[in-house]
mmCIF file as Biopython writes it, N, C-alpha, C and O atoms, coordinates in Angstrom:
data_model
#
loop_
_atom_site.group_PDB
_atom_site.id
_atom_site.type_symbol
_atom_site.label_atom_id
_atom_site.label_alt_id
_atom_site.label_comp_id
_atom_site.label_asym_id
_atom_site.label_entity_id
_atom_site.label_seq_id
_atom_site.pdbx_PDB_ins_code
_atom_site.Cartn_x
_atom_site.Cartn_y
_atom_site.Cartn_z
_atom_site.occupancy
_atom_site.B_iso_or_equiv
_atom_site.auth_seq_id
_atom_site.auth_asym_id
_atom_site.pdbx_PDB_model_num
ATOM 1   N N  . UNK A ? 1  ? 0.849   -1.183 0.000  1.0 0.0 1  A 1 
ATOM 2   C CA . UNK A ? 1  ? 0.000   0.000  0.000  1.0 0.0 1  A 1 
ATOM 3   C C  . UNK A ? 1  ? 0.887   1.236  0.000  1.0 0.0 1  A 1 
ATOM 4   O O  . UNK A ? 1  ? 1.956   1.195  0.609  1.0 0.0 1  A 1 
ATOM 5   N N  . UNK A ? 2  ? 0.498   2.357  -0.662 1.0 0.0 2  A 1 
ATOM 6   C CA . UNK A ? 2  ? 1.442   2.986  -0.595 1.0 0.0 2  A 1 
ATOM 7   C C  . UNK A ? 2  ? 1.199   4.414  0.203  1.0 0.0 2  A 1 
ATOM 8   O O  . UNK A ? 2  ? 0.001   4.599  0.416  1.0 0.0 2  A 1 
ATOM 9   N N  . UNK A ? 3  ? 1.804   5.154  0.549  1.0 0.0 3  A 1 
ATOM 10  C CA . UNK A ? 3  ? 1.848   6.478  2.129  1.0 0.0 3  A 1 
ATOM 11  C C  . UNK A ? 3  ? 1.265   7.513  1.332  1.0 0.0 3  A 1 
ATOM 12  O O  . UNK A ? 3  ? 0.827   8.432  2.024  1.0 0.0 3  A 1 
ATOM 13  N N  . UNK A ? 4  ? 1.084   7.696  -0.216 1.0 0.0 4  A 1 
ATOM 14  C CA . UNK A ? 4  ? 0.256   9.123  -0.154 1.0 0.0 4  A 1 
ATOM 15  C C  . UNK A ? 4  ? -0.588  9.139  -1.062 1.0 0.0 4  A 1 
ATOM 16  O O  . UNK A ? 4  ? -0.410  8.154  -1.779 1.0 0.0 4  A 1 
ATOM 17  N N  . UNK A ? 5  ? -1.475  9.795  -1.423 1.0 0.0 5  A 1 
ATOM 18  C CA . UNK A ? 5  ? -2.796  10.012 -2.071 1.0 0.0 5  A 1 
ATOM 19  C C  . UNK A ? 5  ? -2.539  10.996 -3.192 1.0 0.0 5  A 1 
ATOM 20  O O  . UNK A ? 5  ? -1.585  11.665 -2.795 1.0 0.0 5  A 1 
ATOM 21  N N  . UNK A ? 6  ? -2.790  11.295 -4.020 1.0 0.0 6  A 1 
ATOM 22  C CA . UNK A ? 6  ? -2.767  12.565 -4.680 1.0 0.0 6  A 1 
ATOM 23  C C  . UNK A ? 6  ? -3.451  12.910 -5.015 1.0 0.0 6  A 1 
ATOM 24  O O  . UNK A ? 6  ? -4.501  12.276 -5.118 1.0 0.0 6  A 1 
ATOM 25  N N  . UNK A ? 7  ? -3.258  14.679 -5.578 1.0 0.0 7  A 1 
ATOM 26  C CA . UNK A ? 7  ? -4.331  15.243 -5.640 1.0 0.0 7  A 1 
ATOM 27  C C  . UNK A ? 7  ? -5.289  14.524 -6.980 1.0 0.0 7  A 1 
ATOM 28  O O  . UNK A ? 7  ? -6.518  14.535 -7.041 1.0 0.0 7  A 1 
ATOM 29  N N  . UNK A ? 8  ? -4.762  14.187 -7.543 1.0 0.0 8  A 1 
ATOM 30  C CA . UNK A ? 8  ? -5.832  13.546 -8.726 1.0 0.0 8  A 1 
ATOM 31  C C  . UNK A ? 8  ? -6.915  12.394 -7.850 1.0 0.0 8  A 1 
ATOM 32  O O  . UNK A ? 8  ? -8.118  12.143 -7.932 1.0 0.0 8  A 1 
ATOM 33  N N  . UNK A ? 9  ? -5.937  11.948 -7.118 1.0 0.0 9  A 1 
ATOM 34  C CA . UNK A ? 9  ? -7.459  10.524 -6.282 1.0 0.0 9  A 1 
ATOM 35  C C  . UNK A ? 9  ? -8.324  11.405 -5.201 1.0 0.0 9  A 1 
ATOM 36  O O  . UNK A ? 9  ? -9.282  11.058 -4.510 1.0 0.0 9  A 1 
ATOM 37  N N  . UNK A ? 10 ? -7.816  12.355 -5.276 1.0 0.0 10 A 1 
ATOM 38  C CA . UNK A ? 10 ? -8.857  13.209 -4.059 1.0 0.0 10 A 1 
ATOM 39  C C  . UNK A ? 10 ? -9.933  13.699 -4.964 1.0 0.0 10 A 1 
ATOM 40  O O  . UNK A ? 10 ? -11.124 13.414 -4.844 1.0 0.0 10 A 1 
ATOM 41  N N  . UNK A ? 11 ? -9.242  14.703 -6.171 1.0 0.0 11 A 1 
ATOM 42  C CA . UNK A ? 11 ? -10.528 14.624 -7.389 1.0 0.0 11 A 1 
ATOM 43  C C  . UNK A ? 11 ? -11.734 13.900 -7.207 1.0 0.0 11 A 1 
ATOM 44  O O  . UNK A ? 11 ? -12.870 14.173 -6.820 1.0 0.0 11 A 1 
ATOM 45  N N  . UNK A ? 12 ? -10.924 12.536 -7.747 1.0 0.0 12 A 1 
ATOM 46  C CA . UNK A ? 12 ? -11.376 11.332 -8.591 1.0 0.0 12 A 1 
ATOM 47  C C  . UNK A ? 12 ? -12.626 10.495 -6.946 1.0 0.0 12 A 1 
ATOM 48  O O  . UNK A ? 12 ? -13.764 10.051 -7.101 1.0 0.0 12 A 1 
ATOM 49  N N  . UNK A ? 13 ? -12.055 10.544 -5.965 1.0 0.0 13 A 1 
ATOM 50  C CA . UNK A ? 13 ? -12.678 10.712 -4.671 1.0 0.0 13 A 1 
ATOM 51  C C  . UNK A ? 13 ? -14.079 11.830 -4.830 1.0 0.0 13 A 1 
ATOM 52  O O  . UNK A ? 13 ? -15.157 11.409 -5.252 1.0 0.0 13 A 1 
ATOM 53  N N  . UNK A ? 14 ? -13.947 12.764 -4.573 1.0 0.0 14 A 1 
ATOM 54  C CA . UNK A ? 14 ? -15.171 13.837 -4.443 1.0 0.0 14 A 1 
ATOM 55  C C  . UNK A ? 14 ? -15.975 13.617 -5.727 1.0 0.0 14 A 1 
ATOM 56  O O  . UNK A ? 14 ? -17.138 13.287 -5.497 1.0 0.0 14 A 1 
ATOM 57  N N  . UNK A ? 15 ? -15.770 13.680 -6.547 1.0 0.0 15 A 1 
ATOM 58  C CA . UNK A ? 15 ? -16.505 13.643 -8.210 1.0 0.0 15 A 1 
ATOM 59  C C  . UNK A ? 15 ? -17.113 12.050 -7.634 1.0 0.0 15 A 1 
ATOM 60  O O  . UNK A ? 15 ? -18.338 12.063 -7.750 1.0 0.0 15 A 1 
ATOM 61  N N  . UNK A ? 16 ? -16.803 11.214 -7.276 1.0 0.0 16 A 1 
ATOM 62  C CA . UNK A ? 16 ? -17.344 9.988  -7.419 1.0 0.0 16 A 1 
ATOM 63  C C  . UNK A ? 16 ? -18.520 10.137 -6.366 1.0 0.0 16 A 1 
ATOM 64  O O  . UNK A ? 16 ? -19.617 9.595  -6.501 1.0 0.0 16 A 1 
ATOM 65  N N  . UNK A ? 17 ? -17.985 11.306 -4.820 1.0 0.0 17 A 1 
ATOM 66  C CA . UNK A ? 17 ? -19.685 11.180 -4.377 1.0 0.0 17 A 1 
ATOM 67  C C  . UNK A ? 17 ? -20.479 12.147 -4.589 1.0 0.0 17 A 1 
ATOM 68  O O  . UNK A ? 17 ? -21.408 12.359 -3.809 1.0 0.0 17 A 1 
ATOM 69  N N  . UNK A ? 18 ? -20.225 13.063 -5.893 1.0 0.0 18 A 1 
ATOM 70  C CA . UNK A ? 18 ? -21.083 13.543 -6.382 1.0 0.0 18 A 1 
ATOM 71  C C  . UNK A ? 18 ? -20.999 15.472 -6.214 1.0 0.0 18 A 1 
ATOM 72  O O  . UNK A ? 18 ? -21.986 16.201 -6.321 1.0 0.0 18 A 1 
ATOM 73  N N  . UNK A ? 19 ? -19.438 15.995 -5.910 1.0 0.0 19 A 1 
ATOM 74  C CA . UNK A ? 19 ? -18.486 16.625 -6.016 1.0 0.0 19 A 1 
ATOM 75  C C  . UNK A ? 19 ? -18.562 17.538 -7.124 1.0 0.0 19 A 1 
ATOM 76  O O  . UNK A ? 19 ? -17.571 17.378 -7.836 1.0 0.0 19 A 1 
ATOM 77  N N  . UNK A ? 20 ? -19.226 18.306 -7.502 1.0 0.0 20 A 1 
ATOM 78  C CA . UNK A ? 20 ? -18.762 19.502 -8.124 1.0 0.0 20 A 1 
ATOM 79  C C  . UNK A ? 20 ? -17.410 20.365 -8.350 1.0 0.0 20 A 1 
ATOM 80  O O  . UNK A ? 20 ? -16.508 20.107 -7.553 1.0 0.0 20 A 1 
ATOM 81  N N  . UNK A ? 21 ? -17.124 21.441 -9.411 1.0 0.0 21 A 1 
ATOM 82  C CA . UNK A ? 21 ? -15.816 22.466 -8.441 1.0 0.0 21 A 1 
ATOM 83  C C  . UNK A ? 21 ? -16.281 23.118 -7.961 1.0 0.0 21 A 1 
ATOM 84  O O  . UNK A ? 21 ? -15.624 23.544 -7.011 1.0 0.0 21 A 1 
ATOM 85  N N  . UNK A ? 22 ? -17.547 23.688 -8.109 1.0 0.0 22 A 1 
ATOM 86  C CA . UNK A ? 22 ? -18.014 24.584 -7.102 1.0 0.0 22 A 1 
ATOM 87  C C  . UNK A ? 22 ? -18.182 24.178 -5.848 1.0 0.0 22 A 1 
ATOM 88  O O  . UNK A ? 22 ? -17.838 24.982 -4.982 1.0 0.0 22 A 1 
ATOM 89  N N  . UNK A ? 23 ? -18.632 23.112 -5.495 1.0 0.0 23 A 1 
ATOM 90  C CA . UNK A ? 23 ? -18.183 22.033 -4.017 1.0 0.0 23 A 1 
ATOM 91  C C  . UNK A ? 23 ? -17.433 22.191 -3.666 1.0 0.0 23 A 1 
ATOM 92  O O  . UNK A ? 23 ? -17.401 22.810 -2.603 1.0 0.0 23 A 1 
ATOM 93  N N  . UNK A ? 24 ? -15.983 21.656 -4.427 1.0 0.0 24 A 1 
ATOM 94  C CA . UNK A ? 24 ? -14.856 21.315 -4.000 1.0 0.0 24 A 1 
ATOM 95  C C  . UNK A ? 24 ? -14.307 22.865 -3.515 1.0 0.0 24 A 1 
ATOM 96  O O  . UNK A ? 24 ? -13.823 22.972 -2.388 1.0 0.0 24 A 1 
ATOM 97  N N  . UNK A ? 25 ? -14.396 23.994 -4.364 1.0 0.0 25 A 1 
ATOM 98  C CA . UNK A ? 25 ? -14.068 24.920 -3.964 1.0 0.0 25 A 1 
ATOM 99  C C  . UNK A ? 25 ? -14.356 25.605 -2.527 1.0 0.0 25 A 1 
ATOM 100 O O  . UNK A ? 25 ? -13.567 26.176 -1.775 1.0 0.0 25 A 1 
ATOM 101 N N  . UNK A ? 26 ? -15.563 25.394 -2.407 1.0 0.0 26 A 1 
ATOM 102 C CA . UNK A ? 26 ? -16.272 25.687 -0.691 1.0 0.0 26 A 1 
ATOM 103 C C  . UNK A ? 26 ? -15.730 25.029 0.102  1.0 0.0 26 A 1 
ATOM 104 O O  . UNK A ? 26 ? -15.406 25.392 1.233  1.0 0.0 26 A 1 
ATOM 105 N N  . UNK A ? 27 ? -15.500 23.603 -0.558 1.0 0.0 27 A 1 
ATOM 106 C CA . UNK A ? 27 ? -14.807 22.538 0.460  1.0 0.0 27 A 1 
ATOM 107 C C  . UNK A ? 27 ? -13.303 23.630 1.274  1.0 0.0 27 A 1 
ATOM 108 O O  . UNK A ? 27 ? -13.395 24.342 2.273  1.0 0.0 27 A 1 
ATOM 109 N N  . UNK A ? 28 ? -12.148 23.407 0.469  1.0 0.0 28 A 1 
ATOM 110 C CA . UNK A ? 28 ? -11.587 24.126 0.146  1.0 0.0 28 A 1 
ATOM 111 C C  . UNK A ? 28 ? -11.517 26.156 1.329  1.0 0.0 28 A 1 
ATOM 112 O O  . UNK A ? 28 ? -10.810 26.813 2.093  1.0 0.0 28 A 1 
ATOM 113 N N  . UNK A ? 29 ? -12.799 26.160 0.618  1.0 0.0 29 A 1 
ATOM 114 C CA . UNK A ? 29 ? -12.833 27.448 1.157  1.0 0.0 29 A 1 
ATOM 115 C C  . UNK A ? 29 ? -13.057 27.466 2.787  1.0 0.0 29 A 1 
ATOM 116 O O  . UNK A ? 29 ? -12.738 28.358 3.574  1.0 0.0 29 A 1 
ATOM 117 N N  . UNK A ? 30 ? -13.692 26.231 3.048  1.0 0.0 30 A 1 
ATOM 118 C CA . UNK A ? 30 ? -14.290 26.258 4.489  1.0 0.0 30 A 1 
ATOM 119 C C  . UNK A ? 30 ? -13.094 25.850 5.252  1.0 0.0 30 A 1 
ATOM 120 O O  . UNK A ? 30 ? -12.946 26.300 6.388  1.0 0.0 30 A 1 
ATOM 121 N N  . UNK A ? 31 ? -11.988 24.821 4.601  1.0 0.0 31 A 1 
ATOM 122 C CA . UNK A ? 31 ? -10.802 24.004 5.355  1.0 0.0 31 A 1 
ATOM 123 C C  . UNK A ? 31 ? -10.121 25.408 5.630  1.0 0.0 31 A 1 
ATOM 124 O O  . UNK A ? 31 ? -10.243 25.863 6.767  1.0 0.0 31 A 1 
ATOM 125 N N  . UNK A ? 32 ? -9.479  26.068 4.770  1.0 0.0 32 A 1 
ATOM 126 C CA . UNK A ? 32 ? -8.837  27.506 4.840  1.0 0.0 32 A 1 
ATOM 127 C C  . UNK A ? 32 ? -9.700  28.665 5.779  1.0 0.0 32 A 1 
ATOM 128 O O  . UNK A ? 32 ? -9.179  29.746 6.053  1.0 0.0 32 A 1 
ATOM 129 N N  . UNK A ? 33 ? -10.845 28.362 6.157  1.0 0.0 33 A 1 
ATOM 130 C CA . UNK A ? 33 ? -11.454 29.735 7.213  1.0 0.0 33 A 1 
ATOM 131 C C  . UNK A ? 33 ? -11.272 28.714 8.729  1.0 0.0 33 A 1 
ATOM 132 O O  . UNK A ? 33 ? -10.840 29.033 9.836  1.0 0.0 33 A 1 
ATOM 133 N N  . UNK A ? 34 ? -11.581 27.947 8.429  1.0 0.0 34 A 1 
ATOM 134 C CA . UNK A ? 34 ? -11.546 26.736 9.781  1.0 0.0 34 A 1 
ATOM 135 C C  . UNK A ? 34 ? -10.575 26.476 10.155 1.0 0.0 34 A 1 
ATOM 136 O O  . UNK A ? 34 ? -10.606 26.344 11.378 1.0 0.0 34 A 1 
ATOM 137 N N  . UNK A ? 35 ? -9.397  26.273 9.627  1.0 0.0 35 A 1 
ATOM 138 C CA . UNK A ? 35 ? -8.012  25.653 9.854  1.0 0.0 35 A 1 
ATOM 139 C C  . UNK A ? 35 ? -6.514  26.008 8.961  1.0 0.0 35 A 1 
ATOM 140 O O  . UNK A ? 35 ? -5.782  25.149 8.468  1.0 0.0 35 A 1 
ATOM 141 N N  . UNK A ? 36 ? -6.374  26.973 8.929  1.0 0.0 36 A 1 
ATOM 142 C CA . UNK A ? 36 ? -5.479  27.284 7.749  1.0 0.0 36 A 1 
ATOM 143 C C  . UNK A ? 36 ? -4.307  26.971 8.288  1.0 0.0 36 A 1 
ATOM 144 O O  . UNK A ? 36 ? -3.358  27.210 7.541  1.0 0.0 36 A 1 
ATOM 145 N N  . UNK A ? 37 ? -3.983  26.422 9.545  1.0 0.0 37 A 1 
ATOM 146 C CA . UNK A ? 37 ? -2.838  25.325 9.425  1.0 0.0 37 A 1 
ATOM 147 C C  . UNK A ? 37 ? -2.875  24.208 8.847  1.0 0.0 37 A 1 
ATOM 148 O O  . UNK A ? 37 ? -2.256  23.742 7.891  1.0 0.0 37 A 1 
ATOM 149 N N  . UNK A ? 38 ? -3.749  23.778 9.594  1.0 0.0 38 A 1 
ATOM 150 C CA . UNK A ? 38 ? -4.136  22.518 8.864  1.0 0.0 38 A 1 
ATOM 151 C C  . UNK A ? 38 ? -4.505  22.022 7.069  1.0 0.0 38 A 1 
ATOM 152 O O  . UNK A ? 38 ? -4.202  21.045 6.385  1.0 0.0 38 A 1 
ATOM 153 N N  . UNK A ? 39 ? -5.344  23.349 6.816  1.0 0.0 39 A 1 
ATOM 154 C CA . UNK A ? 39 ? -5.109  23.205 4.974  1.0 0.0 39 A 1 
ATOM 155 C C  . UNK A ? 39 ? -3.673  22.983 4.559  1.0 0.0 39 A 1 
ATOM 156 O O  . UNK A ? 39 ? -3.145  22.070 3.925  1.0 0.0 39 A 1 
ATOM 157 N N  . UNK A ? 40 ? -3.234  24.010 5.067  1.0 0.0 40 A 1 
ATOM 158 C CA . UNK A ? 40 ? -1.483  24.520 4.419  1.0 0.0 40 A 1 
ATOM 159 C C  . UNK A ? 40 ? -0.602  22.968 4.747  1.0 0.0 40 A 1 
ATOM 160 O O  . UNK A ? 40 ? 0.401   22.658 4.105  1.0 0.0 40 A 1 
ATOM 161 N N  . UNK A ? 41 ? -1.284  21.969 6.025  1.0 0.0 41 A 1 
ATOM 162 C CA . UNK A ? 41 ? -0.188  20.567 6.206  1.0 0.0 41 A 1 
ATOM 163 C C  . UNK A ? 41 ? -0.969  19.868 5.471  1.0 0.0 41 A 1 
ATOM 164 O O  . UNK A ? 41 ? -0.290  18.921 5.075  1.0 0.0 41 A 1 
ATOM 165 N N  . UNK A ? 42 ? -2.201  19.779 4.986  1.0 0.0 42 A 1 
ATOM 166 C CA . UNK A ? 42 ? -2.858  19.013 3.999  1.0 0.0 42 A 1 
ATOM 167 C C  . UNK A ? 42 ? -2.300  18.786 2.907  1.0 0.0 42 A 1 
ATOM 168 O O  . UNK A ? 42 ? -1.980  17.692 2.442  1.0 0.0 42 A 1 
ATOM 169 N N  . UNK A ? 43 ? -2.049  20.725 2.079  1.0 0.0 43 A 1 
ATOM 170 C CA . UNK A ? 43 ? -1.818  20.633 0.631  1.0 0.0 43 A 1 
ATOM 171 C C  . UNK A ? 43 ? 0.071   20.210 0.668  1.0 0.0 43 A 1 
ATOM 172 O O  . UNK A ? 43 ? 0.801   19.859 -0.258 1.0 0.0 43 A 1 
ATOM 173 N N  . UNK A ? 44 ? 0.345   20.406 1.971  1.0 0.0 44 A 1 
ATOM 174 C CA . UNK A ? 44 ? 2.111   19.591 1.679  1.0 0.0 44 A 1 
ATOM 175 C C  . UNK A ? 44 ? 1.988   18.306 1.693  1.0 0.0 44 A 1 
ATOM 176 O O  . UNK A ? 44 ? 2.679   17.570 0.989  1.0 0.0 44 A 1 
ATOM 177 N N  . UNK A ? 45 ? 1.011   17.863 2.572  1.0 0.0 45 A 1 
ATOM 178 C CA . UNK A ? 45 ? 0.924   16.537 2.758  1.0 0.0 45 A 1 
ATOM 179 C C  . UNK A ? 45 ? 0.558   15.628 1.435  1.0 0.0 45 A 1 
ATOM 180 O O  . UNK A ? 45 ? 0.968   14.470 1.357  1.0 0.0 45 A 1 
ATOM 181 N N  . UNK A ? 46 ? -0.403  16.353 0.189  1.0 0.0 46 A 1 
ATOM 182 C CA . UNK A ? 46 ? -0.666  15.880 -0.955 1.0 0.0 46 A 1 
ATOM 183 C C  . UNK A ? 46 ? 0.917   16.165 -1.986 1.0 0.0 46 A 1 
ATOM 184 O O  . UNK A ? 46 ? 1.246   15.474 -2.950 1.0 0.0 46 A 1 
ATOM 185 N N  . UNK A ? 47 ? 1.646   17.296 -1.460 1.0 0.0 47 A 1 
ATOM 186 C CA . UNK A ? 47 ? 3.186   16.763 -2.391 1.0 0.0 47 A 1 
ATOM 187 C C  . UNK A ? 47 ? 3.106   18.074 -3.039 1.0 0.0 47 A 1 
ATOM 188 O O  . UNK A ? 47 ? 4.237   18.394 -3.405 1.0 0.0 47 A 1 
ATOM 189 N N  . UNK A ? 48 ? 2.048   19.151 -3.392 1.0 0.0 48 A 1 
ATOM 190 C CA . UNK A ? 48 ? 2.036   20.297 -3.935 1.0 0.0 48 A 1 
ATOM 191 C C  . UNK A ? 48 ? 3.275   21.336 -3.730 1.0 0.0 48 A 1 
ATOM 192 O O  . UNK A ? 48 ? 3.722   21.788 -2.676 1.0 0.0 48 A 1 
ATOM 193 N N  . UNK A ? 49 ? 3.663   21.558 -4.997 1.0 0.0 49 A 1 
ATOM 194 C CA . UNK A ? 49 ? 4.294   22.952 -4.926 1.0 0.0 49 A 1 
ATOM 195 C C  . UNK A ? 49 ? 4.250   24.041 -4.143 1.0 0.0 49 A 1 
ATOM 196 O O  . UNK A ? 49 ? 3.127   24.469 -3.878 1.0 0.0 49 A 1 
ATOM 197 N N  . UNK A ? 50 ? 5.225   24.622 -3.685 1.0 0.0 50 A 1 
ATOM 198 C CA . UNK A ? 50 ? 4.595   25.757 -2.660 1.0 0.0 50 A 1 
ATOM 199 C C  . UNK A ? 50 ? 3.966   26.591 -3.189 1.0 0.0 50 A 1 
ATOM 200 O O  . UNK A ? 50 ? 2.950   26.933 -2.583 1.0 0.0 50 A 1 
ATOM 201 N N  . UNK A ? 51 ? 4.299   27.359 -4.666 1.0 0.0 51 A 1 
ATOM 202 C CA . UNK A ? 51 ? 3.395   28.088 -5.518 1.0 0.0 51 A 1 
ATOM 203 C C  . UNK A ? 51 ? 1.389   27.816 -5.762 1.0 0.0 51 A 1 
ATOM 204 O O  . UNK A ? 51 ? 0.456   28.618 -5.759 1.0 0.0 51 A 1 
ATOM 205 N N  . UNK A ? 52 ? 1.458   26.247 -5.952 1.0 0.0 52 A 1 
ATOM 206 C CA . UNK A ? 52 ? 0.497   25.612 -6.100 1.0 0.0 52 A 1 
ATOM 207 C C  . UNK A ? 52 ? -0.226  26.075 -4.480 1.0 0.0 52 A 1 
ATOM 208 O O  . UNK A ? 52 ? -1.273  26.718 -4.400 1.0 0.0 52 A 1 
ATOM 209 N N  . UNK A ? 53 ? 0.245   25.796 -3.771 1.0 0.0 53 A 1 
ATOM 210 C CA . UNK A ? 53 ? -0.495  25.821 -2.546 1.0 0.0 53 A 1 
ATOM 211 C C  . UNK A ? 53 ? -0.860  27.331 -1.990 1.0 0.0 53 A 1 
ATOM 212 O O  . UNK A ? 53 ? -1.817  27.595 -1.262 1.0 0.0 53 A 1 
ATOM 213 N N  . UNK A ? 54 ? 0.155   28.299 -2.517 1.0 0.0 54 A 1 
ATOM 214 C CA . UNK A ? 54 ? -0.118  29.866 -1.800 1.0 0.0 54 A 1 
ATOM 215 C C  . UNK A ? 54 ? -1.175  30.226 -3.122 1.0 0.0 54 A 1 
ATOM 216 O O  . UNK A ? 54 ? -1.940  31.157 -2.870 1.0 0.0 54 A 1 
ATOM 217 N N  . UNK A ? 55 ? -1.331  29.573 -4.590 1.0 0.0 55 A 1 
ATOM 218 C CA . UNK A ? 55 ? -2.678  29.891 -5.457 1.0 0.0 55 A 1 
ATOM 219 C C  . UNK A ? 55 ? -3.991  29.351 -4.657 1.0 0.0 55 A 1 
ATOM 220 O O  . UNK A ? 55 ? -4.967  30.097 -4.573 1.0 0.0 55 A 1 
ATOM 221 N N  . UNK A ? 56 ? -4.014  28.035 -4.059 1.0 0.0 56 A 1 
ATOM 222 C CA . UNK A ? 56 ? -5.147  27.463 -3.773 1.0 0.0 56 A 1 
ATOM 223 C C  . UNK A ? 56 ? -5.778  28.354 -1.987 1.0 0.0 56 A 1 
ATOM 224 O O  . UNK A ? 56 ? -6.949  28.641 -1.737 1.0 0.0 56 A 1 
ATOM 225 N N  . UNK A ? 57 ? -4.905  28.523 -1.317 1.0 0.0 57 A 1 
ATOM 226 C CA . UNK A ? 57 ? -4.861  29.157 -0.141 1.0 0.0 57 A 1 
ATOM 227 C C  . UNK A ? 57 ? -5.523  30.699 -0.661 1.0 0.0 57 A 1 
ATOM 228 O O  . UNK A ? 57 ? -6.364  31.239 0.058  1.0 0.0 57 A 1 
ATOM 229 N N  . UNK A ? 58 ? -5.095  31.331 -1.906 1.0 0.0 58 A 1 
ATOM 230 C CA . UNK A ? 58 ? -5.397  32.965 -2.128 1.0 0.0 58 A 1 
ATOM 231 C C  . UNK A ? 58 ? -7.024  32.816 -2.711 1.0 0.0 58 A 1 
ATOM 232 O O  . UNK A ? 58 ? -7.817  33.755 -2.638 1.0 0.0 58 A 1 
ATOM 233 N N  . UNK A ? 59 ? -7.411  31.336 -3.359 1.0 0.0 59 A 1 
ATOM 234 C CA . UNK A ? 59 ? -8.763  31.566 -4.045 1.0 0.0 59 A 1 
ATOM 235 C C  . UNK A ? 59 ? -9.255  31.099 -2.685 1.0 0.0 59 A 1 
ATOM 236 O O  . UNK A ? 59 ? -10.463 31.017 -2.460 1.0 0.0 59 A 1 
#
């Protein structure tokens, strides 16, 4: 089994229970008002670029 997920199976995850981007984005938006430590060890934890992550953190 292997230690990390990526962002494509997290996609491929939400779209399968029925996941929008407009979802995912709120998703998203709510992790970052609720926990923006925790987003910010999420999106390292998925392997993202730091660039990638200070775009997803600014929308």
């Amino acid at each position: 089994m292997k230690n990390k997920v990526t962002v494509e199976e997290w996609v491929k995850r939400f779209r399968a229970i029925g996941l929008d981007d407009a979802v995912m984005h709120k998703w998203h938006e709510l992790f970052e008002n609720e926990n923006p430590e925790g987003h910010q060890s999420f999106l390292e934890w998925l392997g993202l670029p730091a660039e990638r992550i200070r775009e997803i953190r600014q929308q």
